[in-house]
C-alpha positions as CSV (number, residue, x, y, z in Angstrom):
1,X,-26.9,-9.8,12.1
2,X,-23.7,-9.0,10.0
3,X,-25.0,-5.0,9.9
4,X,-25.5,-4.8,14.0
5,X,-22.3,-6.8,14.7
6,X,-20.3,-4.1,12.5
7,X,-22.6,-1.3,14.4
8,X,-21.7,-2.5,17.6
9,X,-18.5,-2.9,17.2
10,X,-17.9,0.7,15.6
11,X,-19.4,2.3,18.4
12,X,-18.9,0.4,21.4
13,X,-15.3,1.7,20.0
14,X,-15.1,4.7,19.9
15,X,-15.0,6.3,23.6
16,X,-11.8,3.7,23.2
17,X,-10.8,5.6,20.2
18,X,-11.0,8.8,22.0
19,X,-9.1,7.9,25.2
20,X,-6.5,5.6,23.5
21,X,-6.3,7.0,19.6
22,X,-3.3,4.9,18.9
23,X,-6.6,2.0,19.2
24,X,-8.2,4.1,16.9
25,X,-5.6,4.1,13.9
26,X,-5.9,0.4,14.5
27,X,-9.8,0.4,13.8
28,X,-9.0,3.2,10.9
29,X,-6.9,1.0,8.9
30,X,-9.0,-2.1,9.8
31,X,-12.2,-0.5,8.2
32,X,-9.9,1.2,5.3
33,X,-8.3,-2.4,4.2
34,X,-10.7,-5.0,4.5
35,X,-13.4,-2.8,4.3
36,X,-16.4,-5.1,6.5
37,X,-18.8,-2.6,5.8
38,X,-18.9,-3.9,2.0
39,X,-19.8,-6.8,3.4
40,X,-23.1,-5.9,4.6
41,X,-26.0,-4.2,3.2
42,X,-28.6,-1.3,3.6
43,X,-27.2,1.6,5.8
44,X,-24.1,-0.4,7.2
45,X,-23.4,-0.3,3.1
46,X,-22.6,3.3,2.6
47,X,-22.3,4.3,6.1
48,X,-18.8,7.0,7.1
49,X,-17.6,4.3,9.5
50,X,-13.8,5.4,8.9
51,X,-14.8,9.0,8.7
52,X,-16.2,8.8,12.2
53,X,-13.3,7.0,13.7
54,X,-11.0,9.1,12.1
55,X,-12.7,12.1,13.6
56,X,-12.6,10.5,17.2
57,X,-9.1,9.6,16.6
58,X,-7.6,12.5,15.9
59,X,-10.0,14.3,18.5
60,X,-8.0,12.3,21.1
61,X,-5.0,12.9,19.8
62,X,-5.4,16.7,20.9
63,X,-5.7,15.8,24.0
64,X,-3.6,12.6,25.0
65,X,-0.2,12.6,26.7
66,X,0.8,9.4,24.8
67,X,1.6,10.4,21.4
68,X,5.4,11.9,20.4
69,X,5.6,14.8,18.4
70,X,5.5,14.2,14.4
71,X,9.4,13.3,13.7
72,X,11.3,15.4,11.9
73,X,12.3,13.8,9.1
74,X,12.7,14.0,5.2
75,X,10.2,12.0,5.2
76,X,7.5,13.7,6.8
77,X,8.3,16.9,5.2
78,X,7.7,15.7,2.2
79,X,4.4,14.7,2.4
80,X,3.4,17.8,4.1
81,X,5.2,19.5,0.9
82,X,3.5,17.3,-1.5
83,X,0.0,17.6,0.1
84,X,0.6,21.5,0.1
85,X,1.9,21.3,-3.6
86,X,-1.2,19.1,-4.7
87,X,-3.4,21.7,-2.9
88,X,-2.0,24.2,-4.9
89,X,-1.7,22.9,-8.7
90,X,-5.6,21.7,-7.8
91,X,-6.3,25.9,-8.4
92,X,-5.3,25.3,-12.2
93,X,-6.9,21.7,-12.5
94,X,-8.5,20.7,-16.0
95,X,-11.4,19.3,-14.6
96,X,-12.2,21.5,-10.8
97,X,-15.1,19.6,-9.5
98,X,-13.9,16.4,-9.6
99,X,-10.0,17.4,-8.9
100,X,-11.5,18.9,-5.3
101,X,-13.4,16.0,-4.6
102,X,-10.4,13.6,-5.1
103,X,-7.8,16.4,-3.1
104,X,-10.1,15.9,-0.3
105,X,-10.1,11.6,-0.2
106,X,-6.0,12.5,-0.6
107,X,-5.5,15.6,2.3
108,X,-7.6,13.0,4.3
109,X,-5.3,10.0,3.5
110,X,-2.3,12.6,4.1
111,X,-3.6,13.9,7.6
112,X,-3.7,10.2,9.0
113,X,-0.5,9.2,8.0
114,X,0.9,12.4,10.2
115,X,-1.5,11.3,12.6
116,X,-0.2,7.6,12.3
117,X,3.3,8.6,12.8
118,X,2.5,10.5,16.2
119,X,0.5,7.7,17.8
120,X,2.0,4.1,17.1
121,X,5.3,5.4,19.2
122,X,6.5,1.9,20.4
123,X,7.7,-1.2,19.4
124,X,4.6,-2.7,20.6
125,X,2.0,-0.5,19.0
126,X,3.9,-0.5,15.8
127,X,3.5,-4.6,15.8
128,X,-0.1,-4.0,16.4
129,X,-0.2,-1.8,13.7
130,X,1.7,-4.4,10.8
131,X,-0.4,-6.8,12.2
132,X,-3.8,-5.4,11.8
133,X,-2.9,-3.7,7.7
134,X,-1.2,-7.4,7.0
135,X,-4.3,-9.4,8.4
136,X,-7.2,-6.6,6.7
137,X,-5.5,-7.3,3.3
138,X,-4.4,-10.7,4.1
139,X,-8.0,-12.1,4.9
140,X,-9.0,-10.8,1.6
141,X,-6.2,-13.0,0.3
142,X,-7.6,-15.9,1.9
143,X,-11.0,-15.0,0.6
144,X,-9.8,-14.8,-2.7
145,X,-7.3,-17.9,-2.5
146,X,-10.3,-20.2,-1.6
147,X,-12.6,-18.9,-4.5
148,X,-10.1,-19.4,-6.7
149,X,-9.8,-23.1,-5.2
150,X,-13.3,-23.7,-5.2
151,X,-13.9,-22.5,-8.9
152,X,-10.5,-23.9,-10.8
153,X,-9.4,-20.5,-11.1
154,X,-11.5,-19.3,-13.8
155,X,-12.4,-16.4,-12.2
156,X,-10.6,-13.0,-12.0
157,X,-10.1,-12.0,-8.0
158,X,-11.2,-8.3,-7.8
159,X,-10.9,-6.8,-4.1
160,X,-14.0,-5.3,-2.0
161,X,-16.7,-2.9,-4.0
162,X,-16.3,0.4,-4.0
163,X,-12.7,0.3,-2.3
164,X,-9.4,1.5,-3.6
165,X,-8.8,-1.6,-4.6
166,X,-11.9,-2.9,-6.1
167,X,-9.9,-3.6,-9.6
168,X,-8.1,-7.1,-9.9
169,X,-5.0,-5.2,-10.9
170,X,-5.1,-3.1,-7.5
171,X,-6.4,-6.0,-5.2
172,X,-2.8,-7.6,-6.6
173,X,-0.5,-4.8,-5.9
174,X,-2.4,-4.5,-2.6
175,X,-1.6,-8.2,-2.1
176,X,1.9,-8.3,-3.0
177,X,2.3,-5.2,-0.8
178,X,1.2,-7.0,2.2
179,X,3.1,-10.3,1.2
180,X,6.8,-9.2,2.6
181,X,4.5,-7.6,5.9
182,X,3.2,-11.7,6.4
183,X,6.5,-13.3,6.1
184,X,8.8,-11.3,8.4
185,X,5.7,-11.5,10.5
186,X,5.8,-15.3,10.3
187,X,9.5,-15.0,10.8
188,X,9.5,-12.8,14.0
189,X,6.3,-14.5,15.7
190,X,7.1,-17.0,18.8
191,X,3.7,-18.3,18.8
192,X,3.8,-21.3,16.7
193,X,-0.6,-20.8,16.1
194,X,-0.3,-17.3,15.0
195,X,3.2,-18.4,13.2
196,X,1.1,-20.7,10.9
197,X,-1.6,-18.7,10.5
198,X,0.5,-15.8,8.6
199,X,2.3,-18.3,6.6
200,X,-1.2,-19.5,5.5
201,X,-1.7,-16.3,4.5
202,X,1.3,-15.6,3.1
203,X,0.4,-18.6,0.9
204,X,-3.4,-17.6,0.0
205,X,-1.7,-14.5,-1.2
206,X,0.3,-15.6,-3.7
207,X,-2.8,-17.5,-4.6
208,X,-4.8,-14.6,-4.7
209,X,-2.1,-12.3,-6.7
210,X,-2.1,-15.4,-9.5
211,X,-5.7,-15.4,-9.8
212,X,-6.3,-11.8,-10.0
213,X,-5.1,-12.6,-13.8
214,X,-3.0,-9.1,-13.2
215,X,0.3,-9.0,-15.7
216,X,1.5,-6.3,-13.7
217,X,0.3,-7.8,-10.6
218,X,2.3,-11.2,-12.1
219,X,5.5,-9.4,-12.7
220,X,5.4,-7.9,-9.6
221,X,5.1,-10.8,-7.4
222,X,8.3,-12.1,-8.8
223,X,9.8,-9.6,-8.1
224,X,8.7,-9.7,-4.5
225,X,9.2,-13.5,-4.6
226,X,13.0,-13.5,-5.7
227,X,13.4,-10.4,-2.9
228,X,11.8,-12.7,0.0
229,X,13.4,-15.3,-1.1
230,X,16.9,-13.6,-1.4
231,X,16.3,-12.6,2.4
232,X,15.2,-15.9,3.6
233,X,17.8,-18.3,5.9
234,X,17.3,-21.7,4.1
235,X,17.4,-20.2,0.2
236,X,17.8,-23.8,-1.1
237,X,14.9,-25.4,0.6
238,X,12.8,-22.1,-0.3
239,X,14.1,-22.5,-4.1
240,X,12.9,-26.3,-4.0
241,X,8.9,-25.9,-2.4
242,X,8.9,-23.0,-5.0
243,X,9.8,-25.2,-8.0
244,X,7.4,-27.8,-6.7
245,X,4.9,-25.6,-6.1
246,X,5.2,-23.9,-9.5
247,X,5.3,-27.7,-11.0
248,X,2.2,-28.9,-9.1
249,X,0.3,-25.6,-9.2
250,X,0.9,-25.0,-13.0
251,X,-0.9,-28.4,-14.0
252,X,-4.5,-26.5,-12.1
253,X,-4.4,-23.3,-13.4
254,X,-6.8,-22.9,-16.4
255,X,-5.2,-22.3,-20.2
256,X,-7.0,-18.8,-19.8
257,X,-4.7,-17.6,-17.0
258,X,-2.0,-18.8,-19.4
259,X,-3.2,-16.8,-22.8
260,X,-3.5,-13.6,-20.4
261,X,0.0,-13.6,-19.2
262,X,1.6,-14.5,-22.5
263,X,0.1,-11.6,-23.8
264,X,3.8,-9.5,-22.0
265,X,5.4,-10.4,-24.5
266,X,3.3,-9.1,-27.4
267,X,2.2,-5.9,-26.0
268,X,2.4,-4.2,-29.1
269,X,-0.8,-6.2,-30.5
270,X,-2.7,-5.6,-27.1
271,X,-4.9,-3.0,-27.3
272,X,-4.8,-2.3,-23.1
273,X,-0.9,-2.0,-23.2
274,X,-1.0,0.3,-26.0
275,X,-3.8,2.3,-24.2
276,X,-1.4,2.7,-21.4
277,X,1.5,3.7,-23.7
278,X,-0.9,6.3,-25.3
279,X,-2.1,7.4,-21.3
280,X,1.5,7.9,-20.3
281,X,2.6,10.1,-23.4
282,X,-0.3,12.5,-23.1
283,X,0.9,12.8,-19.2
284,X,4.4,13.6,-20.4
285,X,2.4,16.3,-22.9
286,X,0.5,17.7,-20.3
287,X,3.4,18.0,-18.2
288,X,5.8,19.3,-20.7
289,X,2.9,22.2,-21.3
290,X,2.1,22.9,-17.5
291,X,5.6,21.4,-16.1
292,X,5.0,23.2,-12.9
293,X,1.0,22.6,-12.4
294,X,0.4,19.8,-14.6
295,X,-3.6,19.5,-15.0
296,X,-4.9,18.6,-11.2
297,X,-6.3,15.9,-10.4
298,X,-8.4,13.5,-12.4
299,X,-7.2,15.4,-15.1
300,X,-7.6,12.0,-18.0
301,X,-10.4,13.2,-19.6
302,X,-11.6,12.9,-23.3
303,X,-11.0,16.4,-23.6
304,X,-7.7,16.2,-22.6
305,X,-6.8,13.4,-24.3
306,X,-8.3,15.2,-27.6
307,X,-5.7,17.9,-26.7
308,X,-2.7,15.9,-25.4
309,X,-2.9,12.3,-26.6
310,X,-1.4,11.0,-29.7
311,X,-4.4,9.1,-30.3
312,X,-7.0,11.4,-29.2
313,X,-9.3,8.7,-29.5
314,X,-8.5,6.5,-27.5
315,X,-8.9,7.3,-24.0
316,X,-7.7,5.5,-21.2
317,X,-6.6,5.3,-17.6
318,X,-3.3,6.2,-16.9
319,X,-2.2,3.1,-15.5
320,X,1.5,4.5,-13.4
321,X,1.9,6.0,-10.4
322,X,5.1,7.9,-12.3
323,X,2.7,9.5,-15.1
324,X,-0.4,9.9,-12.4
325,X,1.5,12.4,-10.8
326,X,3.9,14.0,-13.9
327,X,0.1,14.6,-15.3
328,X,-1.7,15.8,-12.5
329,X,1.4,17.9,-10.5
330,X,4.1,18.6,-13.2
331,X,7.6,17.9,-12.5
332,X,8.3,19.8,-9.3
333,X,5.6,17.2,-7.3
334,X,6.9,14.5,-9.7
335,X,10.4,15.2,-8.0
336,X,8.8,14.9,-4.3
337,X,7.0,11.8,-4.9
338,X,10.1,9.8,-6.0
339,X,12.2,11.9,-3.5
340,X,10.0,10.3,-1.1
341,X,10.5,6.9,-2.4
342,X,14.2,7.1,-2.3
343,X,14.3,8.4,1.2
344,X,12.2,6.2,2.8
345,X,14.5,3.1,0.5
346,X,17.3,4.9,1.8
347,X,16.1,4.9,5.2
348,X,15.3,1.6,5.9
349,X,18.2,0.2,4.5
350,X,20.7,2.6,6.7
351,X,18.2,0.6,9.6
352,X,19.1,-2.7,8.4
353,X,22.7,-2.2,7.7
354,X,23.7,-0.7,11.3
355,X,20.8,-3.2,12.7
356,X,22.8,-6.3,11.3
357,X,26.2,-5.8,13.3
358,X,24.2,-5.9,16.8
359,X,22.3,-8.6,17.7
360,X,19.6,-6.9,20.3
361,X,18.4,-4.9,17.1
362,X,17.7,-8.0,15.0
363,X,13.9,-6.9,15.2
364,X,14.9,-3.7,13.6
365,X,17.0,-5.5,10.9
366,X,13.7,-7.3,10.2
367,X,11.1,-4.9,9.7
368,X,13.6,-2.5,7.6
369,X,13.7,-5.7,5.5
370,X,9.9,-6.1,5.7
371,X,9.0,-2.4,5.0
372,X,12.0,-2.3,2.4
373,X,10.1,-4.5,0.0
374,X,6.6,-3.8,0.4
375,X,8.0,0.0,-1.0
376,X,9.8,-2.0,-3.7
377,X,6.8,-3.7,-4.6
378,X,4.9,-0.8,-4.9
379,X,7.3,0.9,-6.8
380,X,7.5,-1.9,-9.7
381,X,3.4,-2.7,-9.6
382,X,3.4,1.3,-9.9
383,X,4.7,1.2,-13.6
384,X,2.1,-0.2,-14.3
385,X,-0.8,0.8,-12.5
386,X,-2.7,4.6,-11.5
387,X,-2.5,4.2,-7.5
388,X,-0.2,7.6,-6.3
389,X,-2.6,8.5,-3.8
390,X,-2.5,4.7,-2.4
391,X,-3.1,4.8,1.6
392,X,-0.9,1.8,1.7
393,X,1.7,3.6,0.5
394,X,1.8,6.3,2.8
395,X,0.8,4.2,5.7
396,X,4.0,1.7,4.8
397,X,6.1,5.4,4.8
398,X,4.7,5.9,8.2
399,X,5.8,2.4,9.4
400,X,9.5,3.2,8.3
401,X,9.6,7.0,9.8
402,X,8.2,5.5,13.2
403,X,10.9,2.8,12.8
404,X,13.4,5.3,12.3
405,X,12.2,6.7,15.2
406,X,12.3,3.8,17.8
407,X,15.5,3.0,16.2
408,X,17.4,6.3,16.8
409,X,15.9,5.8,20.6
410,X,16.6,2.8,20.9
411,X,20.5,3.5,19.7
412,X,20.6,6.3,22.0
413,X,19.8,4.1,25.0
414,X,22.2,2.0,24.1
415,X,24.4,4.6,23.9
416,X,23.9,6.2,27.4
417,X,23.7,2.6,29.0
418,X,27.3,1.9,27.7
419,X,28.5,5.7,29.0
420,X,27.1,4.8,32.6
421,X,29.0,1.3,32.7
């Protein structure tokens, strides 16, 4: 029943997809987040679901009137520079066969973020849009705030199969990438229903994030808490549930969860930590040998770690987004993927400063806030973790460039109404 529901839904979609594509980014980051199809079996499985209704999607968007053109900003140049400059280092790449098959899932991710930032051109489409990546991840939240309920938490929570976040360390940096997207949600909606049900979620989250017995995923969400709640209107009530949360909650979590997280502050006797240390000085190698092409992608081999690593033996993931690319790209790509950090930080807080002094742009003021730190979460669950070609990511610098978009018009209407007065 599951497999025809997903079927039918899929296809009964996509002449909508074709005439409306701003519905089909929708349905593309619906199937790319929660990922229903791995929740099926047989053909429905494995089936190109996203592939298809990315193909539709950006079909329409040939040929539909409602779309603007792709802004012109730093932001969008570069990605189109660092998906040229990935193309290009992938010529020189240690290991070809599987660097082109990972530059094509990355050009793809790429392509509909540019497609993204032409179709979701108003305020209400760009709701839809926070609305549909909060809930995909944020049911998988629930999902995995339940199980953990249901079995004491002495289970790891580990995202869909097969998905880029199948690991329990990316499920919680997916997690605490959505959290910020749920509570300015929960702030901004009217409808007290809907109002609830993203602060349940908002909750199942955190839940979730604990649970996924993450250190970097643990470390993170504090950071993300202490931003939230440094943004939030009643700080001393939201200091207080969080104290008696942490008091009650603490006294249900199993002594495993416990021994895991304790193990921060003695790195130097865990073996994965110092596999990530030995992973992020054989990027610097590689890089410092091929600073401008760095070794391609999926480039952390053993044979590159018998060249590169200081312990040639043991070979491991590179666990940061900040060594991913130095060891893949070199340092000219390294430059624009933090150049595109900064920006987009940049950006949205130039949004929520001007936004603050009027009023009638409070909705701005709150999704710069929103977006601001989802990108700061990424960035600190990125030291420790291999996700630089995370869609979320991009998709998050899509929502800030089409803010920055609807801002500047909505600034310039303001602008011109105040002229005609």
């Amino acid at each position: 029943m599951r497999i025809i529901l997903l079927f039918a839904i899929i296809f009964v979609s996509l002449p909508i997809c074709f005439i409306k594509p701003w519905i089909g980014v929708l349905i593309f980051s619906w199937l790319g987040y929660m990922n229903p199809h791995r929740f099926t079996w047989g053909t429905a499985y494995e089936f190109p679901f996203a592939k298809i209704v990315a193909v539709v999607t950006i079909l329409g968007l040939l040929i539909t009137r409602d779309r603007m053109p792709l802004p012109k900003t730093r932001e969008t140049i570069l990605i189109i520079l660092l998906g040229l400059y990935f193309t290009a280092t992938n010529f020189f790449a240690f290991n070809p066969y599987a660097a082109w098959d990972q530059w094509e899932k990355v050009i793809k991710i790429l392509v509909m973020t540019l497609v993204t930032m032409m179709l979701i051109n108003n305020p209400k489409k760009m709701k839809y849009f926070v609305m549909v990546v909060a809930f995909s991840i944020g049911f998988l939240g629930i999902k995995g705030g339940i199980f953990s309920f249901m079995t004491g938490g002495e289970y790891r929570v580990f995202g869909p199969a097969a998905s880029f976040f199948q690991d329990n360390n990316d499920m919680a940096l997916a997690l605490n990438m959505t959290l910020p997207l749920l509570f300015f949600l929960a702030k901004e909606e009217t409808n007290r229903k809907l109002k609830m049900f993203f602060w349940l979620t908002f909750i199942f989250g955190i839940v979730s994030v604990i649970f996924t017995y993450s250190r970097g995923g643990f470390l993170t969400l504090a950071g993300v808490s202490t931003l939230l709640l440094l943004r939030a209107k009643y700080k001393t009530f939201g200091v207080l549930f969080i104290s008696a949360a942490l008091i009650i909650g603490m006294s249900y979590i199993p002594g495993k969860w416990f021994e895991r997280i304790e193990t921060i502050k003695s790195y130097e006797q865990d073996r994965s930590a110092m596999g990530r240390i030995n992973a992020w000085r054989t990027a610097l190698n590689i890089a410092k040998d091929r600073p401008l092409t760095g070794g391609g992608f999926e480039t952390f081999t053993w044979q590159v770690f018998a060249r590169y690593a200081p312990n040639p033996n043991d070979v491991h993931d590179v666990h940061s987004v900040y060594f991913e690319v130095l060891g893949e790209h070199g340092f000219v790509a390294f430059g624009l993927f933090i150049a595109l950090m900064l920006s987009t930080l940049l950006k949205t807080h130039r949004i929520g400063k001007i936004s603050r002094a009027n009023p009638e742009l409070k909705w701005f003021q709150n999704y710069s806030s929103m977006l601001q730190i989802s990108i700061l979460a990424y960035m600190m669950g990125g030291v420790f973790l291999g996700r630089a070609y995370f869609d979320l990511f991009y998709h998050v610098v899509a929502m800030v460039v089409i803010l920055h978009t609807l801002f500047e018009k909505a600034q310039q209407s303001k602008h011109e109404a105040g002229f005609a007065s």
